[in-house]
C-alpha positions in Angstrom: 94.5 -34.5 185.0 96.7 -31.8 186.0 99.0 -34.0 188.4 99.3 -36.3 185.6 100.8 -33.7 183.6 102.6 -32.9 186.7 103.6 -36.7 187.1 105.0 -36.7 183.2 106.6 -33.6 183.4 108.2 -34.7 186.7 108.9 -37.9 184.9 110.6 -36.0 181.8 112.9 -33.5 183.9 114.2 -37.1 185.9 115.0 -38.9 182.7 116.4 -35.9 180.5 118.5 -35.0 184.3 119.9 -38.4 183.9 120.9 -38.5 180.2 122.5 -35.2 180.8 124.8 -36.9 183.9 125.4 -39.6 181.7 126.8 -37.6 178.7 128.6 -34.8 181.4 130.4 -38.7 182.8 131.4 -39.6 179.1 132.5 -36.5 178.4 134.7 -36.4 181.8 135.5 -39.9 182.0 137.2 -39.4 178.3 138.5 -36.2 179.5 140.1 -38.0 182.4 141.5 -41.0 180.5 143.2 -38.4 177.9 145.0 -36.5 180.4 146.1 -39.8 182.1 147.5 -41.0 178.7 149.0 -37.8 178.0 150.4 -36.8 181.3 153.9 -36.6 179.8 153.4 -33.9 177.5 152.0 -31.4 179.6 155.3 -30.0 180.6 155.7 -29.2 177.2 154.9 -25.3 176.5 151.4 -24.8 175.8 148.6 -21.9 174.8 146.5 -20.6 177.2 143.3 -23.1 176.7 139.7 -23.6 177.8 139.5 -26.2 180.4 137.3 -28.7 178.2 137.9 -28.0 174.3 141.4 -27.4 174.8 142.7 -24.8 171.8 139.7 -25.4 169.5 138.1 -22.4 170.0 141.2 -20.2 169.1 141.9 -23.1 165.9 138.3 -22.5 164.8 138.7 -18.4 165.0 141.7 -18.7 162.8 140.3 -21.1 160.7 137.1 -19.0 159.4 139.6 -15.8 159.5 141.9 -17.5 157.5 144.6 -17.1 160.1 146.0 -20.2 160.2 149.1 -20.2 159.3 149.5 -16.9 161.2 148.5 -18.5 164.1 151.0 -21.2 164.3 153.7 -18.5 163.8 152.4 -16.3 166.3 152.6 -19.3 169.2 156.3 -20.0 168.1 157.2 -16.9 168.9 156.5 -17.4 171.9 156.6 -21.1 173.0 159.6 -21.5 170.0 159.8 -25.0 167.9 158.3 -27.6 170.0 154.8 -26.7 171.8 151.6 -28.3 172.3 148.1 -27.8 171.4 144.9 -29.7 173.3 141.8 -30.8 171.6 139.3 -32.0 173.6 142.3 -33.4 176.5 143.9 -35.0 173.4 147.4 -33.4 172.1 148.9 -31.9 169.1 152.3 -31.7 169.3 153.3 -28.9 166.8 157.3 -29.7 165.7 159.3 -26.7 164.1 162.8 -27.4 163.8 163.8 -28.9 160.6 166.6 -31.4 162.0 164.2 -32.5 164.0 161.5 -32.7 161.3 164.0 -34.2 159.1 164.7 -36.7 161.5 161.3 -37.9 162.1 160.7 -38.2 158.4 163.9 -39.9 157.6 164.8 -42.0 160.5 161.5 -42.3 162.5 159.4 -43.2 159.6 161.6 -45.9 158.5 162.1 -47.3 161.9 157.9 -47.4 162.2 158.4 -45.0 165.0 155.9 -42.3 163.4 153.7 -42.8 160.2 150.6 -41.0 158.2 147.5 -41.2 160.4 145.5 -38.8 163.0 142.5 -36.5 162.0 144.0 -34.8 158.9 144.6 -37.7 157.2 140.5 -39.2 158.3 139.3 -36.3 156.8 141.5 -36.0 153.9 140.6 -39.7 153.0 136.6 -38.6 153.9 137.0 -35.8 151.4 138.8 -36.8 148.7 138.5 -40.5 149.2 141.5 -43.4 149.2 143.9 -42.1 147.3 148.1 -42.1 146.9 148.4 -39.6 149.2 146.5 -40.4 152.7 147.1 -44.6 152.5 150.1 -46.7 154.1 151.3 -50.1 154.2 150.3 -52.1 150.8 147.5 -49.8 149.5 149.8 -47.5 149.5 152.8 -49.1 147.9 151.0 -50.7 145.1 149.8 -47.0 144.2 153.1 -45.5 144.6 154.4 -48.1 142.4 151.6 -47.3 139.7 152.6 -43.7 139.8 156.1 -43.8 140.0 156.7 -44.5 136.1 154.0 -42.1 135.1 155.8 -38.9 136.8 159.3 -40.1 136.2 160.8 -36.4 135.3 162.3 -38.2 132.2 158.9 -38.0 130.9 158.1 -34.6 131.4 161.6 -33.7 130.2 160.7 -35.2 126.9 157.7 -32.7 126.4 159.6 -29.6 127.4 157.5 -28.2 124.5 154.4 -28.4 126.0 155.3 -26.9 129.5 157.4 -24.2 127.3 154.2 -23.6 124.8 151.9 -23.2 128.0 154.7 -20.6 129.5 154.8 -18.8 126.2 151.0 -18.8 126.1 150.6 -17.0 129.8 153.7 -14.7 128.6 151.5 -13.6 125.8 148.3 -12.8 128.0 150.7 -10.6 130.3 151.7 -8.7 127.5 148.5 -8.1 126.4 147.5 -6.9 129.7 150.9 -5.0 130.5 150.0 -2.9 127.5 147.0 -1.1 129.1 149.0 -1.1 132.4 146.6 -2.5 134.0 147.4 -4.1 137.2 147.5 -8.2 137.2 146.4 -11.1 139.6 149.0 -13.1 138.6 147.9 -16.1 141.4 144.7 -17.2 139.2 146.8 -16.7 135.9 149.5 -19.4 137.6 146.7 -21.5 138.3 145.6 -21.7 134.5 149.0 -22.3 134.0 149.8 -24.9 136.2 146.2 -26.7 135.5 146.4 -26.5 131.6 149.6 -28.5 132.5 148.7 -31.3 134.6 145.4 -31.7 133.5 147.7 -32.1 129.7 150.1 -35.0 131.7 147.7 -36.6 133.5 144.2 -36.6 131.5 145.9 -36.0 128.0 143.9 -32.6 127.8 144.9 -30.6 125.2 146.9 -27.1 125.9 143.8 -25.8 124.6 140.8 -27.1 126.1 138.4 -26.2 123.5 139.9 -28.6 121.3 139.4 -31.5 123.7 137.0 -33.9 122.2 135.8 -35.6 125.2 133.1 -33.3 127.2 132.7 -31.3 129.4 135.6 -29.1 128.6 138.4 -28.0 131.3 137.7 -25.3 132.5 140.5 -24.5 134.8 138.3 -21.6 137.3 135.9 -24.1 137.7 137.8 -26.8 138.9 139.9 -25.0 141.1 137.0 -23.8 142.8 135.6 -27.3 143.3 139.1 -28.1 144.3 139.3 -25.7 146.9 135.9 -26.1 148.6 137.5 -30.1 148.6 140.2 -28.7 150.6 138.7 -26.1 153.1 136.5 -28.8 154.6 139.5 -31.1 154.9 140.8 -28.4 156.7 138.2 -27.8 158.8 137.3 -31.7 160.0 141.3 -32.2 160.0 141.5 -29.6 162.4 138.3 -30.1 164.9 138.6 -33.9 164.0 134.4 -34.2 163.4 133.9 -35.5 160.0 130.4 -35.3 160.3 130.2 -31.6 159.8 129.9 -32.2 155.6 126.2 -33.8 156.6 125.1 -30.9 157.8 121.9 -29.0 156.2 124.2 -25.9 155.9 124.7 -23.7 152.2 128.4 -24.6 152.4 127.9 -28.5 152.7 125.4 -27.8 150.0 128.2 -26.1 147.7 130.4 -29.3 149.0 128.5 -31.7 147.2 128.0 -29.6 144.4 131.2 -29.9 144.1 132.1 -33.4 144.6 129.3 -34.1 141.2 130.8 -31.6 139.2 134.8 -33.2 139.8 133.3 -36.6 139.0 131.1 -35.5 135.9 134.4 -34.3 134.7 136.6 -37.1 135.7 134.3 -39.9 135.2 133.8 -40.1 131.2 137.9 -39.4 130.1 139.3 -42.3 133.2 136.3 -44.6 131.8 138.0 -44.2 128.5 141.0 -44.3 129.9 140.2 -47.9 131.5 139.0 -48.8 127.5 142.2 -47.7 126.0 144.5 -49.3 128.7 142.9 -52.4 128.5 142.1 -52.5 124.7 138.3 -53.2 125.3 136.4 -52.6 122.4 135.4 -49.0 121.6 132.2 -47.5 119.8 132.4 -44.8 117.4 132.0 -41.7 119.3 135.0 -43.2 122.0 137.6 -43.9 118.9 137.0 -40.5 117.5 137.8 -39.4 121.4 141.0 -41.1 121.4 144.0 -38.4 120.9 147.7 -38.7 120.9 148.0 -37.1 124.4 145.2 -39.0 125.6 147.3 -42.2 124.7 150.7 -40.9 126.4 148.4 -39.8 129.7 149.5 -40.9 133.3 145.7 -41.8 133.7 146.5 -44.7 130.7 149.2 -45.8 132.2 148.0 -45.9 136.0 145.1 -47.8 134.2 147.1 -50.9 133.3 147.4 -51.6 137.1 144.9 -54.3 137.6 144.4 -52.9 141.3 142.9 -50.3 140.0 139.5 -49.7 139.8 137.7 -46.4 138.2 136.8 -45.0 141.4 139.8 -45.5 143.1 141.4 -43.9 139.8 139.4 -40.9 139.6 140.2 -40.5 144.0 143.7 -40.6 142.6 143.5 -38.0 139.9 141.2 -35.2 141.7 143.9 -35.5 144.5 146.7 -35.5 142.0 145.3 -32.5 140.0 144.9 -30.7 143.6 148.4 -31.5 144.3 150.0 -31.4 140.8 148.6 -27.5 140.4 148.2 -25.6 143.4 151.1 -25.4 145.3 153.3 -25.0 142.3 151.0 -21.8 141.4 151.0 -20.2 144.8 154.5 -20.7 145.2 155.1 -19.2 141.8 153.1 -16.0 143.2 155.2 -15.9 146.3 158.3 -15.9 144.1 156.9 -13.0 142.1 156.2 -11.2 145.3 159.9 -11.6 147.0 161.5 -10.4 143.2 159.7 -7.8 143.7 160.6 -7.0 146.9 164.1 -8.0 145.8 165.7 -6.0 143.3 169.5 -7.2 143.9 167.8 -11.0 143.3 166.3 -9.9 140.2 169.3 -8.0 138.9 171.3 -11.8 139.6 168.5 -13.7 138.1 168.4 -11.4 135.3 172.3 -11.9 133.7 172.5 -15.0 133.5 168.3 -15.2 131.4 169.3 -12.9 129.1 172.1 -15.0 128.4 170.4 -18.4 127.8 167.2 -16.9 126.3 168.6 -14.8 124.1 170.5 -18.4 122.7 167.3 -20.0 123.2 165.5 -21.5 125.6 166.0 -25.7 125.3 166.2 -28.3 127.8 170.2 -28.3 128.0 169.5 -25.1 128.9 167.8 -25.1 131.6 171.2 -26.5 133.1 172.4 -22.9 133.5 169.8 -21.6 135.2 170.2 -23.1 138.6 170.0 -19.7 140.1 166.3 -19.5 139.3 165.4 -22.7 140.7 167.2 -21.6 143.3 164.8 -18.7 143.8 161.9 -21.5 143.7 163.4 -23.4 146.7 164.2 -19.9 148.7 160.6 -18.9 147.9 159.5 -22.3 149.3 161.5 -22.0 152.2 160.2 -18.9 153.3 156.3 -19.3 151.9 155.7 -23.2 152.2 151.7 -23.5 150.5 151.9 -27.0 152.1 153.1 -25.4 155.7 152.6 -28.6 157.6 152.7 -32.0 157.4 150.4 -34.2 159.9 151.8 -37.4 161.5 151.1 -39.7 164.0 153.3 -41.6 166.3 152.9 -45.6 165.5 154.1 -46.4 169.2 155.3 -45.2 172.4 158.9 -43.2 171.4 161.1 -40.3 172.7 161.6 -36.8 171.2 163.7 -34.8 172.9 164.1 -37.3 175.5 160.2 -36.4 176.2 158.1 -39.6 176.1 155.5 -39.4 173.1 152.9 -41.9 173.6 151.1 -44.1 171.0 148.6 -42.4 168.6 149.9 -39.1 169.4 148.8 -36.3 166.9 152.1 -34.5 165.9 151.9 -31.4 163.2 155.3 -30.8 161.3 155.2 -27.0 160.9 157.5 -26.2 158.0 156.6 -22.5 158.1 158.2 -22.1 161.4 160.9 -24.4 160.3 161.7 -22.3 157.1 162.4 -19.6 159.7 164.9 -21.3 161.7 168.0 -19.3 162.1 170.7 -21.9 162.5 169.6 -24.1 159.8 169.1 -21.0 157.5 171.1 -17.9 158.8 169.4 -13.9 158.5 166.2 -16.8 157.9 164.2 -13.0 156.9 166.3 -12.6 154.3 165.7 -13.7 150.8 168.7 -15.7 149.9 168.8 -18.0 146.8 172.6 -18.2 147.1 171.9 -20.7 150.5 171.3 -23.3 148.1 173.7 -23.3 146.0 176.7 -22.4 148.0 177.3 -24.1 151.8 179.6 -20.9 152.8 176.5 -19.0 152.1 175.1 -20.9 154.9 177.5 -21.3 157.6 179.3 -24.1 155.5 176.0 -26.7 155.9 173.0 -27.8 153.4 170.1 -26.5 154.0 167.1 -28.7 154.2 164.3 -28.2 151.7 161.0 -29.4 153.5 158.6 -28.2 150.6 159.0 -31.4 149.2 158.5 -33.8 152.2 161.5 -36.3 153.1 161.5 -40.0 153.0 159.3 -42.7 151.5 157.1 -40.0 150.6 158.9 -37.2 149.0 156.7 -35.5 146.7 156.6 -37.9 143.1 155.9 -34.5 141.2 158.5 -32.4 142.5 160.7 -32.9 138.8 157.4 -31.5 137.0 156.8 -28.4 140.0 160.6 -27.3 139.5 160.7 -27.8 135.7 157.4 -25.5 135.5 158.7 -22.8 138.2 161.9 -22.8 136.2 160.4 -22.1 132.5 158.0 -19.7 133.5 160.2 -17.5 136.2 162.9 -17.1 133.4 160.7 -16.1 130.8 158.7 -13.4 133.3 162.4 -12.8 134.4 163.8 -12.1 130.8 160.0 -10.0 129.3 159.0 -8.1 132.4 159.9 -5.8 135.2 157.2 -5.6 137.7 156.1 -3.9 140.8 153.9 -5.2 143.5 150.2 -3.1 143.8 150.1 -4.0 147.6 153.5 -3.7 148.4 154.4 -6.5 151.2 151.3 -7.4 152.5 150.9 -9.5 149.5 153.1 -11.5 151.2 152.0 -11.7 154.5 148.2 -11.5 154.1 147.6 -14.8 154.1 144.7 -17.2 153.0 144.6 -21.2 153.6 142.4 -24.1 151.8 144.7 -26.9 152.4 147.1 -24.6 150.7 148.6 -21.4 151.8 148.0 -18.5 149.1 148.4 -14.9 148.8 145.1 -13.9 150.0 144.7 -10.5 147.9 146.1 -12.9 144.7 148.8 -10.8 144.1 148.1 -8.0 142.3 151.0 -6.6 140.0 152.2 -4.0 137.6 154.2 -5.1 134.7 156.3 -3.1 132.4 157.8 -5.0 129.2 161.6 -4.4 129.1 162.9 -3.1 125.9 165.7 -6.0 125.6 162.7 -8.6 125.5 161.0 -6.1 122.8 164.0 -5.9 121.0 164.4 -9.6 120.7 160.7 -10.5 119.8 161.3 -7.7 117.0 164.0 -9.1 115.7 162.7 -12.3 115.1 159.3 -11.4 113.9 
């Protein structure tokens, strides 16, 4: 009896010996073929790695810490704006200038060189599903087509009273608040701002959710929550490429599904109505009495015409474009808060030509004279990109640098460390708005702005993000002065979904200036 145990045990060592030589050969064999492919890029500069996983450990520290973006800056200090970083044997190579950048997206995209694709854009596609923003070839242009009308900045334009309502609305809260000088997380107040808008232009929500007819209410904490916990575990299979972690009997993959229902049990009943209305199917009682004016004018109707679509492929498209049409506008909007601030000279600049146009009134011709402030929004996105890179792959064997890059290689577009490149954007520390509106200001060139992408795939909403940052920075500019409660490190404390965002949420102190008082008296 005992030497059979003996025998089986023997038996069981020998077999569980060989599965492990079989998966240490896999692993080795792989290991071996990567560095064979990928020979030509390890002269590039490189962080100091662990034989096997490469950088993953250090990209996983940063990535629970939040560190992120910190990290990337912190290597390009050293190793500058081209370096690489290994995973598994297999290569990202991180890109920081912006010519370069510009390049690639310009010229190398158009000439098929380098295309969406790798990891980030597997996962992002896991997470959020097919959508606009993580398809190519035809899936992608018969989307981009769809949407193309619906954020034509013509359109948004004609409803400058609704983006100017929902600024006058967040001015009111601050004043309310300013009153008992109590300090202000203005990032979460941006992101009610920013939500109550697109969620207005896309889903025909009404500025005030409570009057929305078609259940379960907006309720804009909530779905930025879900939003975010959509894009942390993007982040996290984008960056150790396993999108298998979401399966996982973990609390946080239970909060992932969570929610994943609650976004669709949102979506699902006003893009199902959407579908009706689109396509005048016939409607029951309780869906006509559903059926608003906003509703009617909605991107989601129009999208909805598109025979291609379907109503999950709609709703993929609408969670991704209410994560994207809302959260970098709001963080940027923080950031921009944060460098006034820290800016008093800006401020001061800003500040005579506001009191100008607002004291005439605030209209869409306008606007026109206020340049200077969206100039402020591209400086701010310059220096504090929320979207601080851009993942690529290369679509075949090509040259950057004169250093071969072959096929399928992983290449991240660092626009942080780009925004920071001193002969593209001279004293790059400084906080300059005057760079983009006057080429002596910058050594007599253009400077490029990245925030937006390049190419076939510049950002579709950047007319709305600049129209919003506009309205809503002149009217803070023109009621408030304001001090940062952190100082600095509002600034530089750093936290990261798929977004980059002031990780303390910006705390601030604002005081009501007497001109703004004044006025408001006056009119009352």
């Amino acid at each position: 009896m005992n030497m059979s145990i003996f025998g089986n045990l023997s038996v069981g060592v020998v077999t569980a010996s060989a599965i492990a030589t079989v998966i240490v050969g896999i692993i080795a064999y792989q290991w071996w073929r990567n560095y064979q492919k990928y020979r030509s890029l390890r002269s590039l500069p490189s962080p100091p790695g662990n034989w096997l996983l490469g950088n993953l450990p250090d990209l996983i520290a940063a990535l629970k810490a939040g560190k992120l973006p910190q990290l990337f800056m912190e290597w390009s200090q050293e190793f500058e704006d081209m370096f690489v970083i290994w995973n598994f044997g297999r290569p990202n190579l991180v890109i920081g200038n912006p010519k370069l950048i510009e390049e690639i997206l310009l010229k190398g995209q158009k000439e098929g060189n380098f295309g969406r694709g790798g990891s980030f854009y597997s996962a992002y596609a896991d997470v959020f599903g097919v959508h606009l923003g993580n398809q190519i070839g035809e899936e992608w242009q018969w989307r981009r087509k769809a949407w193309t009308p619906a954020l034509a900045s013509s359109r948004f334009v004609s409803k400058f009273d609704v983006i100017h309502q929902a600024s006058l609305t967040l001015i009111e809260t601050i004043e309310q608040k300013a009153i008992k000088n109590e300090p202000i997380e203005i990032d979460p107040l941006f992101l009610k701002y920013t939500m109550g808008i697109i969620a207005y232009f896309m889903l025909g929500v009404p500025l005030l959710p409570e009057q929305d007819p078609i259940k379960p209410i907006l309720e804009s904490g909530k779905i930025y929550s879900s939003l975010a916990v959509l894009e942390k575990q993007v982040l996290v299979q984008g960056t150790t490429g396993f999108n298998w972690l979401k399966y996982l009997p973990t609390k946080q993959n239970q909060i992932y599904q969570q929610s994943q229902k609650y976004l669709n049990d949102f979506l699902s009943p006003r893009v199902n109505l959407a579908f009706k209305v689109a396509r005048n199917e016939i409607l029951n009682q309780k869906e006509l009495s559903q059926i608003t004016q906003p509703l009617k004018d909605s991107m989601v109707v129009q999208m909805a015409k598109d025979p291609k679509y379907t109503s999950n492929n709609l709703i993929n498209d609408v969670r991704a474009g209410l994560f994207a049409g809302h959260d970098t506008t709001s963080h940027t909007l923080s950031f921009a808060m944060g460098e006034l601030a820290l800016n008093p000279q800006v401020l001061r600049k800003a500040r005579e030509k506001v009191d100008l146009v607002i004291k005439k009134g605030l209209t869409v011709e306008s606007l026109k004279e206020l340049v200077y402030v969206e100039a402020i929004f591209r400086e701010t996105m310059r220096l504090h990109p929320t979207a601080s890179q851009l993942s690529i792959v290369a679509k075949r064997d090509t040259s950057i640098r004169e250093k071969s890059i072959p096929a399928d290689t992983a290449i991240r577009l660092n626009f942080m460390i780009a925004g920071r490149d001193s002969d593209m954007y001279p004293q790059p520390k400084e906080f300059r708005p005057e760079r983009w509106l006057d080429t002596e200001e910058n050594n007599g060139t253009q400077p490029i702005l990245l925030g937006f992408s390049l190419g076939a795939h510049y950002c579709l909403g950047a007319p709305l993000a600049i129209l919003e940052a506009t309205v809503i920075l002149s009217l803070l500019i023109y009621h408030f002065d304001w001090d940062l409660v952190n100082g600095r490190s509002s600034l530089e404390q750093l936290g990261q979904n798929m977004t980059v965002f002031p990780q303390d949420r910006m705390p601030i102190k604002f005081t009501a200036r007497k001109l703004a008082t004044e006025a408001v008296s006056a009119n009352e």
